[in-house]
C-alpha positions in Angstrom: -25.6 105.2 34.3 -26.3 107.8 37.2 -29.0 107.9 39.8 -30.8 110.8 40.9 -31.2 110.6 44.8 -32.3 113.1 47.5 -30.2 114.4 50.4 -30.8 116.3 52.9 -28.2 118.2 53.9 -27.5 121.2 56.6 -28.1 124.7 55.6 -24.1 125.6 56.7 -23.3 122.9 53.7 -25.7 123.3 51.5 -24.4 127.2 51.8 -20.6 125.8 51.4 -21.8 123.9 48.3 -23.3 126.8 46.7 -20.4 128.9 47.5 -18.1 126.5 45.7 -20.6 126.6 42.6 -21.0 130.7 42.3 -17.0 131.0 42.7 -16.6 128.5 39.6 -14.8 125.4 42.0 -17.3 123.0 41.1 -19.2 123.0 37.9 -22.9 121.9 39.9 -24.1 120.8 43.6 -23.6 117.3 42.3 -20.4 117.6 41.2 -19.6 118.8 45.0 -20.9 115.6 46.0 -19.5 113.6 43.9 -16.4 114.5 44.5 -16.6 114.4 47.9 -18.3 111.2 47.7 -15.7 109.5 45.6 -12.7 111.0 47.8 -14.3 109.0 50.8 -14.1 105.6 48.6 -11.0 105.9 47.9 -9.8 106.9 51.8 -12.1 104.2 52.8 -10.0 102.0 49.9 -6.9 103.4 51.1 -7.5 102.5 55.0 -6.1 98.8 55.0 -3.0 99.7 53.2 -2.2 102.5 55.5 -2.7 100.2 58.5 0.2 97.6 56.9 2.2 100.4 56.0 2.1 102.2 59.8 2.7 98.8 61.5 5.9 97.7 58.7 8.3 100.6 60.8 10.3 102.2 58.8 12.6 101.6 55.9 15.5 102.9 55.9 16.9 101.0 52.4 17.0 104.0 50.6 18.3 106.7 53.0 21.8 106.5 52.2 21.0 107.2 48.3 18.5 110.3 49.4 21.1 111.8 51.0 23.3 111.1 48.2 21.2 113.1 46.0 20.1 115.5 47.7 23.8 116.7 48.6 24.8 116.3 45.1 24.6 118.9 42.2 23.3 118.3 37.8 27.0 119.9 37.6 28.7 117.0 39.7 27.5 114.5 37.7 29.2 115.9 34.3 
């Protein structure tokens, strides 16, 4: 189901959103909302895992097999 609602919105975005439209980046001014809308619930989503994962440090488990790979060559492996 969607919900039509009323914004107001600053001419310098509602300029920014049009832009988007006439270029073809966004099919309507609601789909630049949208999408900005549901990019924000996922940060928002996003935000406690981010704090865990910045105060965990750093894992180092898999450095040794990184470097591994990335020094060795497809043609090694044969």
């Amino acid at each position: 189901m969607n919900t039509q609602i009323a914004v107001r919105l600053p001419d310098d975005l509602v300029a920014f959103v049009d832009d988007l439209v006439s270029r073809g980046d966004a099919a309507s001014r609601a789909a630049v909302v949208s999408g900005a809308l549901e990019r924000e619930r996922r940060a928002k989503v996003a935000e406690p895992d981010a704090v865990i994962l910045a105060s965990a440090g750093t894992d180092t488990d898999l450095d040794r097999l990184a470097e591994f790979a990335a020094a060795t060559s497809m043609d090694d492996l044969d």
